[in-house]
C-alpha positions, 0 to 999 in steps of 0.5 A: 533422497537415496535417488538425488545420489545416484545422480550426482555421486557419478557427476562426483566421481567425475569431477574428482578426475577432472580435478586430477587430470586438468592441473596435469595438462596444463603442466605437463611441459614443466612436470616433464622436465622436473622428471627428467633427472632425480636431482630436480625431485624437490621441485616436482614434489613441490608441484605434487603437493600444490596438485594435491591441494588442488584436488583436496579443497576442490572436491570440498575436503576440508583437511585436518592436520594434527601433529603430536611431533615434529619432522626434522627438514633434514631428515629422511622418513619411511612413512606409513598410514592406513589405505582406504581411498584413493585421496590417502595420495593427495593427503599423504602429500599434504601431511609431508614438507619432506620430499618423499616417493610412494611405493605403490601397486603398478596398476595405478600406471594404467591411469591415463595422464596421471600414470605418465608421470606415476611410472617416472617418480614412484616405485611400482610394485607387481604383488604377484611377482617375486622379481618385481618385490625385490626390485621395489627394495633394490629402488627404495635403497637407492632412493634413500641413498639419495635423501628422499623419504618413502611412502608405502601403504603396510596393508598392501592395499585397500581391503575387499571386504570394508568392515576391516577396520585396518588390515595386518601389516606387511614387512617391507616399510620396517624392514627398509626402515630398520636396515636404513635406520631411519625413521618411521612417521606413522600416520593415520587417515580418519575421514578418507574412507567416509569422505571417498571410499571406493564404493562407487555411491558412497562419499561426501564433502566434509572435514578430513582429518589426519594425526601424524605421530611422533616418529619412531626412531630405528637406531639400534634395531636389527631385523631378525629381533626387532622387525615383527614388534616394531610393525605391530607396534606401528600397527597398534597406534593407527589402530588405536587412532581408528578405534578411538575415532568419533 
């Protein structure tokens, strides 16, 4: 039945746009204005996560949550998990009740329609650039200041090579962690690689499971002691979630 997949995995693919496209349309004239000023953040991510919903359950995803702690309404997080698909987005969206922001690679903008609105709410990263990192921080700071949560990606990115089963760490989510002293909700996603990798004939419909851990408190930390044990310690408990997987 290998020949029934080339046909309808590109049908799939398309479909998964659709999905993404379609809600943003009809939208966009009050996804506009929720943009428009930062106050009105909590609004749009409400959106974001009804949008998420949408594209999960319609590309016949079946989300499985388990929690092993609680996140405190009040609270802002730095958010990390593993990134292997472009649904890790929408699943991200569903795990968190707590307004947050992604920290994501600028090429995403590039999307039609969704990027419209990716350029106004996340924080856009050009690996390749020294200025553009340092700009990342500089609004990440200010995001924080202003008691929203962030959402960043530690491997950098989904790796080349797929028999990586997670990828090293880069500093950035604990250094902001720390330096804030808020703190970081791990997370780990075990089915989006299997359900929609980015291996254009692979993929299917199926559970798609997440543990979100108990957070890691920062208070007391400081970056020159603390940073490198933390990350791979946050590092370990995803790895072990993947090792463990069934």
């Amino acid at each position: 039945m290998s020949w029934l997949r080339y046909i309808l995995m590109p049908l799939y693919r398309v479909w998964f746009y659709v999905l993404m496209g379609v809600p943003i349309i009809v939208l966009f004239p009050i996804l506009v204005v929720f943009t428009i000023s930062e106050k009105t953040y909590h609004i749009f991510f409400a959106i974001a996560r009804f949008w998420a919903a949408i594209i999960i359950y319609g590309m016949g995803f079946y989300p499985q949550v388990k929690r092993l702690g609680k996140m405190d309404p009040k609270q802002s997080y730095m958010l990390v998990a593993n990134h292997t698909s472009m649904t890790d987005i929408m699943m991200m969206l569903l795990i968190s009740r707590n307004p947050f922001v992604f920290v994501g690679k600028a090429e995403l903008a590039k999307i039609p329609i969704f990027g419209f609105f990716y350029k106004r709410t996340c924080i856009l990263v050009d690996r390749n650039n020294a200025r553009s990192r340092k700009a990342v921080f500089d609004r990440a700071r200010q995001r924080l200041h202003d008691g929203v949560g962030i959402c960043i990606f530690p491997e950098g990115g989904v790796p080349d090579d797929e028999d990586i089963l997670l990828d090293t760490f880069k500093d950035g989510a604990f250094r902001l962690a720390i330096e804030h002293q808020i703190p970081v909700l791990p997370v780990t996603l075990l089915d989006n690689k299997k359900r929609f990798p980015f291996t254009f004939f692979k993929g299917s419909m199926g559970r798609m499971r997440a543990i979100v851990h108990k957070s890691v408190p920062t208070k007391g930390m400081n970056l020159q002691e603390d940073k490198v044990r933390f990350r791979e310690s946050v590092r370990n408990i995803i790895l072990h979630d993947l090792k463990n997987a069934t």
